[in-house]
C-alpha positions as CSV (number, residue, x, y, z in Angstrom):
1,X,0.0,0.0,0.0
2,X,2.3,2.3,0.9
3,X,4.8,1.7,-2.4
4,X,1.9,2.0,-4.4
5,X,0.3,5.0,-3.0
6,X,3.9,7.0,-3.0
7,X,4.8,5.7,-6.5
8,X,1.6,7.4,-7.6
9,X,2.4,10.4,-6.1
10,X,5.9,11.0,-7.7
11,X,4.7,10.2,-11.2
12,X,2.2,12.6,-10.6
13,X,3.9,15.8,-8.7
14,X,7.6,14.8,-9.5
15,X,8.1,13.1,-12.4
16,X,5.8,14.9,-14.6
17,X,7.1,18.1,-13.7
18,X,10.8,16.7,-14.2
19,X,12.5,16.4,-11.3
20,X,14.1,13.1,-10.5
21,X,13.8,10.6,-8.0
22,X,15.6,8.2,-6.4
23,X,14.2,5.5,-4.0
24,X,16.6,3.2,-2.4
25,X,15.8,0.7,-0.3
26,X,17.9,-2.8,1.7
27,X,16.2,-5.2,-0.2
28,X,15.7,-7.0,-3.5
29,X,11.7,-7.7,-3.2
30,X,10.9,-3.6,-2.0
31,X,13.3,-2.6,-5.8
32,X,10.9,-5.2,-7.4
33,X,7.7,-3.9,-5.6
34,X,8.6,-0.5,-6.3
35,X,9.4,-1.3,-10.2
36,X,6.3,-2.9,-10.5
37,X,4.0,0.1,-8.9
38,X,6.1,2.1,-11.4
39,X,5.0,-0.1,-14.5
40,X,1.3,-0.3,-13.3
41,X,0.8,3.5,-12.6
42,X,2.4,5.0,-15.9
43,X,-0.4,6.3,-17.7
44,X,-1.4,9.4,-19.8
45,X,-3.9,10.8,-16.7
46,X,-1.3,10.4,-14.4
47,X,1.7,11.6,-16.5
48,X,0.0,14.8,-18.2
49,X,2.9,16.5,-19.6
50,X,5.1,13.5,-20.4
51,X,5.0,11.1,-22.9
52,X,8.1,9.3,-21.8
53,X,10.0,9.0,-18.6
54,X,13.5,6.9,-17.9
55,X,13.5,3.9,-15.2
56,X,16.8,2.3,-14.1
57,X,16.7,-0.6,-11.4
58,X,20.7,-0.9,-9.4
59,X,21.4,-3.7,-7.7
60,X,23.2,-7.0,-7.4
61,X,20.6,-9.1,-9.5
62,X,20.0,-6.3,-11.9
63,X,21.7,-3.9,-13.7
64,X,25.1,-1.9,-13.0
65,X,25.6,1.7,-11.6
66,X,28.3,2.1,-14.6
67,X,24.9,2.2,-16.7
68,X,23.8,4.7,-14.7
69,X,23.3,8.0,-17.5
70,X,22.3,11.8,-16.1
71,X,19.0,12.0,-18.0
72,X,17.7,8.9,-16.2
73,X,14.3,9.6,-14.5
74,X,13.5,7.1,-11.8
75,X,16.6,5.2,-10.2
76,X,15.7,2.7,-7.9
77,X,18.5,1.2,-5.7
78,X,20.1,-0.6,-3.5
79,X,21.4,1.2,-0.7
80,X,24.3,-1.6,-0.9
81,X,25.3,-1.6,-4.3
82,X,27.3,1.4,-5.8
83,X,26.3,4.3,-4.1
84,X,29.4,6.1,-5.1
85,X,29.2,5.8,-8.4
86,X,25.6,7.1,-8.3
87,X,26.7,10.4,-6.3
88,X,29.2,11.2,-8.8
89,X,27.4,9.8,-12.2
90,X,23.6,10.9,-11.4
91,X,23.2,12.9,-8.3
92,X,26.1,15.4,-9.1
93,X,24.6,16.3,-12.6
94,X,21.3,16.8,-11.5
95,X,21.3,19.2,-8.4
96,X,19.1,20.9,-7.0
97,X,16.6,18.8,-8.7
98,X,15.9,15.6,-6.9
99,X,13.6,13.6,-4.5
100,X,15.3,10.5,-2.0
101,X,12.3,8.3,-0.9
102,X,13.8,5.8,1.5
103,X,11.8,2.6,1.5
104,X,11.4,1.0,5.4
105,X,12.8,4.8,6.8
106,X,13.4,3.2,10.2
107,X,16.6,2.1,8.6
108,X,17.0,5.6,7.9
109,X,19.4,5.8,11.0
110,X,21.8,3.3,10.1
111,X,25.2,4.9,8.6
112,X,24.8,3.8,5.1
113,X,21.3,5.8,4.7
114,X,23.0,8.6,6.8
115,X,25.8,9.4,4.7
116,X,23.8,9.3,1.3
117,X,21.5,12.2,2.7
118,X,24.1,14.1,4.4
119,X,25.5,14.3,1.1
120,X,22.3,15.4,-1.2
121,X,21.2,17.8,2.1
122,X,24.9,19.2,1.6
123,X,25.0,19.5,-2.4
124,X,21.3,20.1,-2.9
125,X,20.8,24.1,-0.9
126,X,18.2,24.8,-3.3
127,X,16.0,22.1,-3.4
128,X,15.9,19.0,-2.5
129,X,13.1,16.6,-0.9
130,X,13.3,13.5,1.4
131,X,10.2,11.3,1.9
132,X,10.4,8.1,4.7
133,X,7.9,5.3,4.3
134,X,7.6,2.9,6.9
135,X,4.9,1.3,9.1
136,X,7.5,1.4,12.3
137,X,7.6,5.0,12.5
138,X,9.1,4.4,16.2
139,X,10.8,7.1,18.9
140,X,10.1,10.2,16.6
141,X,7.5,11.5,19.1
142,X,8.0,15.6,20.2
143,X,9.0,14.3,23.5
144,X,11.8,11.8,22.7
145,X,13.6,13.9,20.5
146,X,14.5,10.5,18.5
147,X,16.8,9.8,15.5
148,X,14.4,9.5,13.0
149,X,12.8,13.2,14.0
150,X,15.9,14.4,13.7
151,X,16.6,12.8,10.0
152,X,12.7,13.3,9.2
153,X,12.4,17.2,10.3
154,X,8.8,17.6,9.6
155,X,8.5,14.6,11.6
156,X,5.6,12.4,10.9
157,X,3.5,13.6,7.4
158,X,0.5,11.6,7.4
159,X,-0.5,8.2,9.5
160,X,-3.5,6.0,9.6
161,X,-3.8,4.1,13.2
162,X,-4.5,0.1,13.1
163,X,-8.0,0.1,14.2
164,X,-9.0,2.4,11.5
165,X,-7.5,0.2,8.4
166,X,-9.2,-3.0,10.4
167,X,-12.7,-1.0,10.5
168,X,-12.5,-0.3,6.7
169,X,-11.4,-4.2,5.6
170,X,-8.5,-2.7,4.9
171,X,-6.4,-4.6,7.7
172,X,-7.7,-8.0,8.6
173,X,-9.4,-8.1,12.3
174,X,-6.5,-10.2,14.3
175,X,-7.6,-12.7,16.3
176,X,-4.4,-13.6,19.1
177,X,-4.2,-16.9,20.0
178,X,-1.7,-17.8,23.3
179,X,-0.2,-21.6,23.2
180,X,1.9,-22.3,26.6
181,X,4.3,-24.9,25.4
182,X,4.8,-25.4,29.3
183,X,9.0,-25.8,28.4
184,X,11.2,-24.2,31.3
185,X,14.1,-22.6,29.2
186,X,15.5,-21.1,32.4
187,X,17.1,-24.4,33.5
188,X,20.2,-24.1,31.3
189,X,20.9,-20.3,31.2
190,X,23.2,-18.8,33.2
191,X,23.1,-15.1,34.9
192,X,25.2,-14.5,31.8
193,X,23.1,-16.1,29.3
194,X,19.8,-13.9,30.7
195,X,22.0,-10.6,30.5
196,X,22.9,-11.5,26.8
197,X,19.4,-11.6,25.9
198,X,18.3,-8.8,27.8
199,X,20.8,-6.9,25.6
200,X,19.9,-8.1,22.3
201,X,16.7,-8.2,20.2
202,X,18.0,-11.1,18.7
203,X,18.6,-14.5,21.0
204,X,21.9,-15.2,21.1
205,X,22.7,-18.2,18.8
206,X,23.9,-20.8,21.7
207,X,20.6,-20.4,23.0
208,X,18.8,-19.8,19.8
209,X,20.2,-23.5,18.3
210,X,19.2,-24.9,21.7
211,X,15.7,-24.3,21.6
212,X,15.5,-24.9,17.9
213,X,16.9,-28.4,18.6
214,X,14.1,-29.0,20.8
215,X,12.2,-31.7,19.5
216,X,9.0,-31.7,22.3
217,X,8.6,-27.8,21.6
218,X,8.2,-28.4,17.6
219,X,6.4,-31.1,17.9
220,X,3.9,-29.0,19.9
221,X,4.1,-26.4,17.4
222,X,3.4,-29.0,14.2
223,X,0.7,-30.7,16.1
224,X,-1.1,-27.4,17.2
225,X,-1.1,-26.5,13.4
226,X,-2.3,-30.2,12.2
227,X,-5.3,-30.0,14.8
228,X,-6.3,-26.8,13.8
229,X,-5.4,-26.8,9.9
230,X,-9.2,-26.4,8.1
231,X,-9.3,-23.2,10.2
232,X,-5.5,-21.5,10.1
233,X,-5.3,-22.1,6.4
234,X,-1.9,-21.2,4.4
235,X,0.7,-20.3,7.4
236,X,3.9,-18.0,7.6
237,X,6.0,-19.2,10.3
238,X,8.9,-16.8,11.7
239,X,11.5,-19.3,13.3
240,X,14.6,-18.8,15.4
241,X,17.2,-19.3,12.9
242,X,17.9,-21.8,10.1
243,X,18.4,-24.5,12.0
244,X,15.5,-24.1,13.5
245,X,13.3,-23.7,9.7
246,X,14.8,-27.1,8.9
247,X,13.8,-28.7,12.4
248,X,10.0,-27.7,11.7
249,X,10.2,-28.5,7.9
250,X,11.0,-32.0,8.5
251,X,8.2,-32.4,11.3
252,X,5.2,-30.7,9.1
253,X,6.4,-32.7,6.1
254,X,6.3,-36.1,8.4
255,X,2.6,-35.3,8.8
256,X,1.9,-34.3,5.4
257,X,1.9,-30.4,5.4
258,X,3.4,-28.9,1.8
259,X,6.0,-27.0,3.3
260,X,9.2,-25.2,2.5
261,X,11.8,-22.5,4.5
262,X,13.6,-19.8,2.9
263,X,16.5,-17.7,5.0
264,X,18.4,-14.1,4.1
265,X,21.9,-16.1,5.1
266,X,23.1,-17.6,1.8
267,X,25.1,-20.0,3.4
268,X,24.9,-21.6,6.7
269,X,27.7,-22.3,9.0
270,X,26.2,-25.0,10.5
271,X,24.4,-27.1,8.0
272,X,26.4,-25.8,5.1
273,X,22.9,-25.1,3.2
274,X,23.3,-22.7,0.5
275,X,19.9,-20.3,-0.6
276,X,20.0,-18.5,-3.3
277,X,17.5,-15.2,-3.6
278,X,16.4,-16.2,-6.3
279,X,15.2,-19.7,-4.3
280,X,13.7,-17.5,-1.5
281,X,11.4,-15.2,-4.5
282,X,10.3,-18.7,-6.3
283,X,9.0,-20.2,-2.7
284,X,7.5,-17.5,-1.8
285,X,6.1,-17.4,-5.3
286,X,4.6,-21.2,-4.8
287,X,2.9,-19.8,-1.6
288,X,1.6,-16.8,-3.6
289,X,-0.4,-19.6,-5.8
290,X,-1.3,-21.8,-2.8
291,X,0.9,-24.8,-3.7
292,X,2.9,-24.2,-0.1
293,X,0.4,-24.8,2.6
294,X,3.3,-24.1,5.6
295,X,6.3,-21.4,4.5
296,X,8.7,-21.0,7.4
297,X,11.1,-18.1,7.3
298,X,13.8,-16.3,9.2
299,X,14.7,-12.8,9.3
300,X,13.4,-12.7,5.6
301,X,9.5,-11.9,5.8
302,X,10.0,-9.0,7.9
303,X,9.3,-6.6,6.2
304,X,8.2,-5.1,2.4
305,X,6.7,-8.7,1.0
306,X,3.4,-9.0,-0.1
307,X,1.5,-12.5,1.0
308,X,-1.8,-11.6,0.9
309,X,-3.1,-15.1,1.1
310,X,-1.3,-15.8,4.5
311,X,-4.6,-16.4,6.9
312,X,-2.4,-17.1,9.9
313,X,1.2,-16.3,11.6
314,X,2.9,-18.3,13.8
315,X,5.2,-16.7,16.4
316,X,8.1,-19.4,17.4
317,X,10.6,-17.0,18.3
318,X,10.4,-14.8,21.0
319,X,11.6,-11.1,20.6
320,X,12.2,-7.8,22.7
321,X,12.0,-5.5,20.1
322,X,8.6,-4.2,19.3
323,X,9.4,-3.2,16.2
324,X,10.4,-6.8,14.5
325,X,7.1,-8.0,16.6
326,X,4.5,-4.8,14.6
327,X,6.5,-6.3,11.1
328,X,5.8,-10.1,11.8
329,X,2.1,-9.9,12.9
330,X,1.8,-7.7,10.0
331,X,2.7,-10.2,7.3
332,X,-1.3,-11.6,8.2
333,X,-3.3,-8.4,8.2
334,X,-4.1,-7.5,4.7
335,X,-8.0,-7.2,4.9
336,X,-10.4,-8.0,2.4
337,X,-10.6,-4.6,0.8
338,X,-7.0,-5.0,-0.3
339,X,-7.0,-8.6,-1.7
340,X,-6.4,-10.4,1.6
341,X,-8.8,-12.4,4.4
342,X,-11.2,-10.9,7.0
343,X,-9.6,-12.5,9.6
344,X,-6.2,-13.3,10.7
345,X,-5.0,-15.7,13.4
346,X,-1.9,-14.8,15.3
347,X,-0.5,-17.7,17.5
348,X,2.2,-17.3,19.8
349,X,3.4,-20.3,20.9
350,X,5.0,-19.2,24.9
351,X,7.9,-21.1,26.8
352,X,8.4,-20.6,30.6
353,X,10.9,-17.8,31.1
354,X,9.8,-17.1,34.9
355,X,9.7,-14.1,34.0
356,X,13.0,-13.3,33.7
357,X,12.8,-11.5,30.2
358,X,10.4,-8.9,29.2
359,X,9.4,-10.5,25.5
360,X,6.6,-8.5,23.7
361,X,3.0,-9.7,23.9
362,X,1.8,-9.5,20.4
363,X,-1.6,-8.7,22.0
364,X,-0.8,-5.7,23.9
365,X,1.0,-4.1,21.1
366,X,-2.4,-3.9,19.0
367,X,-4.1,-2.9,22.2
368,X,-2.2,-0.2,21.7
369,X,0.6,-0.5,24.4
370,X,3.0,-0.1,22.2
371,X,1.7,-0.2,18.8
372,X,1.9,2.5,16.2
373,X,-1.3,4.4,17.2
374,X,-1.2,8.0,15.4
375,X,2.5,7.6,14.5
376,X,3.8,7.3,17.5
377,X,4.5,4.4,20.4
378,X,2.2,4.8,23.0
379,X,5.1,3.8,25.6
380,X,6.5,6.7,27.2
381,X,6.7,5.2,30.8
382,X,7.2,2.1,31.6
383,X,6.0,0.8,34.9
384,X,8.2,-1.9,36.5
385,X,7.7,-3.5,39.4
386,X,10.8,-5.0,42.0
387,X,10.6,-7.5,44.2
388,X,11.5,-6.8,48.1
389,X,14.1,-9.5,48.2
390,X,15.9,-7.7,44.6
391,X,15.7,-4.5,46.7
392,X,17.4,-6.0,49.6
393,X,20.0,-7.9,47.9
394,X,21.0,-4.4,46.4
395,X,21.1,-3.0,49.5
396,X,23.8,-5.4,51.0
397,X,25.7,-5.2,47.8
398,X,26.3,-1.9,48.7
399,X,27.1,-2.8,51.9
400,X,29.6,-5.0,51.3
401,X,31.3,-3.3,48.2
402,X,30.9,0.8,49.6
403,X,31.7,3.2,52.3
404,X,28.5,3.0,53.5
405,X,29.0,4.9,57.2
406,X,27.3,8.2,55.8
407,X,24.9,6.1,53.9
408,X,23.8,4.6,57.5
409,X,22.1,7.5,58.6
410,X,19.9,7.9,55.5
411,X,17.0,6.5,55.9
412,X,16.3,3.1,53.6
413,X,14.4,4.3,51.1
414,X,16.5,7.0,50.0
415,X,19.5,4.6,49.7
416,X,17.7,2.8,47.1
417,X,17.0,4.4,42.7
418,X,14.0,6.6,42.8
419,X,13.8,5.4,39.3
420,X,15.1,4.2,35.9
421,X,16.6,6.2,32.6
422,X,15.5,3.8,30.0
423,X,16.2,4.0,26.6
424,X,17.3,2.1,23.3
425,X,20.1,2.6,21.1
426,X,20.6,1.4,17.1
427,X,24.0,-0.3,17.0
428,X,25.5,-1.7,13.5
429,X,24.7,-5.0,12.4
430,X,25.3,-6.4,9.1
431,X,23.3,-4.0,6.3
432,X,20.5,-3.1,9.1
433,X,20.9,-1.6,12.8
434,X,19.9,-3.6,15.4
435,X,18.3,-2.3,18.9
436,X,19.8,-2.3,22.4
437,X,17.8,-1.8,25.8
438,X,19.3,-0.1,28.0
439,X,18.6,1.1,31.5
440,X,20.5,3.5,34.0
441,X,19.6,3.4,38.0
442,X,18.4,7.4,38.5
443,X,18.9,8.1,42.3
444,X,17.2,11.4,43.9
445,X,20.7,13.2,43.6
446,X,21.0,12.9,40.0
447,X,17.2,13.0,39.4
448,X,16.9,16.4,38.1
449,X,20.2,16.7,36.1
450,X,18.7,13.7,33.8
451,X,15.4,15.7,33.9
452,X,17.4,18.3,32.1
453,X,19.0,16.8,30.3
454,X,16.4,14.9,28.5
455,X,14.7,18.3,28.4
456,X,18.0,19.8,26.5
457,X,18.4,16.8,24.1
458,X,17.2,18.3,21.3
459,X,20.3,21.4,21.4
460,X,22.3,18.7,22.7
C-alpha cells in the first residue's frame, strides 16, 4: 500500500514536472515492488505532460551503476550496491533537482542511509526533498527527540492508526491466540546467558540452536497446526534461525503439510545449506499460488513482502523489540478490501521464562501498548515492578562493596534508585541496525540533572 500509493504520487507531482527521483531501499523484493508500482501506474492521466520517462533498477541481481546515465528519470536502488558511483554519475549532474524516498525509513538511522543524505542535504541548498515510508515509525515522538525526527524534520506527514485500516477491511481483524508450550528454558541459562538476551533483540545463537533443537517444543508447534489446519489455512511461520526452519520442515512434512523454508543467510555455517535469492522469490512465489500450505522463514518476511493469502502467523521465536514483533504480525493483516482475508490468526506459541525477560505480547501491542497508534508508540513510561528481596540484595551489595558509614544515617528508602533512565540505542549489524535496551539506576541526587538533560536533548 504504501509503495503503491507513494509511486503514484511522484509520477504525478515529480516526475511529470521533471524532477528526479531516487528511491533506495535494503532489499531485493521492496526494488521489485517498487518497479512494478512504477509499471502499473504510468499512464497518460497520471503523466499529463510526459510522454516518456527513464526507469533504471541498481542492484546486485539487476543492472550496474556504470549504466547509470544523467537523463535517467526514476533510479531505484540498492542502498548496498554502488552508491558512489551514483553520487558522482547521477546525483552530481542533476542538483538541486531531486527527490530521495527511502523505503522502510526506520533504517533511515543506520550509517549507510546517513551518509547518502548528508550528502544530497549538503549539495542540494536549493531544493531537494526526502520522503520516509515505513509502518515502524518508532521514537520520533516531540518528547523523545528521536533519531528519525531528527533525520525526518517535519517529523511524521501523514498516518493512519490500526484500528482504523481494520474498521475499513482494509487490515484483517487479528484474532491472538496464546499456546503455553509449558518448556522451562530457564534451566540451562546462566546469569550470563539472561543478561545477553536482555541486551539483544536477537537470541543469542547458543541459545537460539538450543531451543530450535528441541524436539518436544516443535512437535507441539506441528501438532497445534495439524489439529487446527481447516481453520488457520496457508501459514507463515517466523522461526529462530535456520536450523530451526529445517527442524519444523522436516516435522510438518512427516505429517503431510506442503512445506518449505527460505532464509536471508546464503550460506549456513552449521548445516552448510546454500539459498540463493532467487530460491527464497520462487518459494515464496509457490505460496503466492497456494501450492505451499506451511512457509517458514527467518529474518526474511519481515518486512516489504506482499503475502496476501497468509490467513495465519505463527510466532516461534520470541523477541524484545517491538518493532520486529508490529512487522511479523503484520505479514497476516491484509484485509479483504485489499486482496487479503477478514480474519487473521496470530499464534504465539509461549515457553516458561519465569519471568525473567520482558518478550513482547503480540496482544498488547495492538491494544495499543506499544503499537503504532497516530505515528507514534504509545510507551513513554514504563512501569516496572521490583521484588522486596531484589531491593534487599542491592542493598547489601552496597554494603559490602561501599563506604556505607554516611549512607547509614539515610533512611532506607532513600539509599535505594528513585527510578530508571530507560532507553534504546541502534547499533551496526550487518546492512540493518539492530536495537539495544538499556537502562540506568536514577537516584534522587541525579534526578533532576537527567530531567534536564532529556529536556535539552534536542540542542544537545
Amino acid at each position: 500500500g504504501k509503495t503503491y500509493t507513494a509511486v503514484l504520487w511522484l509520477l504525478k507531482n515529480f516526475i511529470n514536472e521533471d524532477k528526479k527521483v531516487l528511491w533506495i531501499a535494503h532489499r531485493h523484493e521492496l526494488l521489485n515492488q517498487a518497479l512494478a508500482s512504477i509499471v502499473s501506474n504510468s499512464y497518460s492521466d497520471v503523466l499529463t505532460k510526459k510522454k516518456q520517462f527513464k526507469y533504471r533498477v541498481i542492484s546486485g541481481v539487476h543492472d550496474r551503476p556504470v549504466n547509470i546515465e544523467p537523463h535517467d528519470d526514476f533510479i531505484i536502488a540498492s542502498i548496498n550496491y554502488g552508491m558512489n558511483h551514483l553520487l558522482t554519475n547521477w546525483i552530481n549532474k542533476n542538483k538541486n533537482n531531486i527527490v530521495l524516498v527511502i523505503d522502510e525509513a526506520h533504517h533511515a538511522v543506520a550509517k549507510s542511509y546517513k551518509n547518502i543524505i548528508e550528502n544530497l542535504e549538503e549539495n542540494n541548498k536549493d531544493y531537494f526533498k526526502l520522503i520516509g515510508l515505513t509502518a515502524t515509525p518508532f521514537r520520533t515522538s516531540e518528547s523523545e527527540k528521536g533519531a528519525l525526527k531528527r533525520i525526518f524534520k517535519n517529523d511524521i506527514i501523514y498516518s493512519i492508526d490500526l484500528k482504523t485500516l481494520i474498521n475499513r477491511g482494509i487490515l484483517s481483524d487479528p484474532i491472538f491466540i496464546e499456546e503455553k508450550t509449558r518448556i522451562d528454558m530457564t534451566n540451562d541459562l546462566t546469569d550470563n546467558d539472561i543478561k545477553k538476551i536482555q541486551r539483544s533483540s536477537n537470541l543469542p545463537e547458543d541459545i537460539a540452536t538450543t531451543i530450535a533443537e528441541n524436539k518436544v517444543r516443535n512437535n507441539f508447534i506441528v501438532n497445534h497446526y495439524v489439529a487446527n489446519r481447516q481453520k488457520y489455512g496457508q501459514t507463515l511461520v517466523f522461526a529462530l534461525n535456520i536450523q530451526h526452519a529445517i527442524e519444523l520442515k522436516g516435522v510438518f512434512e512427516k505429517h503431510g503439510i506442503t512445506s518449505d523454508f527460505i532464509v536471508s543467510d546464503i550460506r549456513d555455517a552449521f548445516t552448510n545449506v546454500t539459498i540463493s535469492k532467487e530460491e527464497n522469490m520462487e518459494k515464496v512465489h509457490r505460496f503466492r499460488n497456494g501450492e505451499i500450505e506451511v512457509l517458514i522463514n527467518v529474518n526474511i518476511l519481515t518486512e516489504g513482502v506482499d503475502l496476501p493469502n497468509a490467513q495465519t502467523v505463527f510466532l516461534t521465536r520470541p523477541t524484545i523489540s517491538t518493532i520486529l514483533m508490529t512487522q511479523m504480525i503484520g505479514r497476516a493483516l491484509r484485509g479483504e478490501k485489499a486482496g487479503g482475508t477478514k480474519e487473521a490468526y496470530i499464534v504465539s506459541f509461549v515457553d516458561d521464562w519465569k519471568d525473567k525477560i520482558a518478550w513482547v505480547n503480540p496482544e498488547s501491542l495492538h491494544e495499543g501498548e506499544g503499537i503504532i497508534t497516530d505515528g507514534h508508540y504509545n510507551n513513554e513510561y514504563v512501569a516496572r515492578l521490583i521484588s522486596i528481596s531484589k531491593i534487599e540484595e542491592f542493598a547489601r551489595m552496597m554494603d559490602e562493596t561501599v563506604d556505607t558509614d554516611e549512607l547509614k544515617n539515610l533512611p532506607f528508602i532513600e539509599r535505594i534508585p528513585v527510578g530508571i533512565y530507560s532507553f534504546k540505542i541502534l547499533l551496526p549489524y550487518d546492512d540493518e541496525p539492530i536495537e539495544r535496551n538499556c537502562d540506568i539506576m536514577v537516584y534522587d541526587t541525579y534526578k533532576q540533572a537527567y530531567e534536564d538533560f532529556i529536556n535539552d536533548l534536542d540542542i544537545i
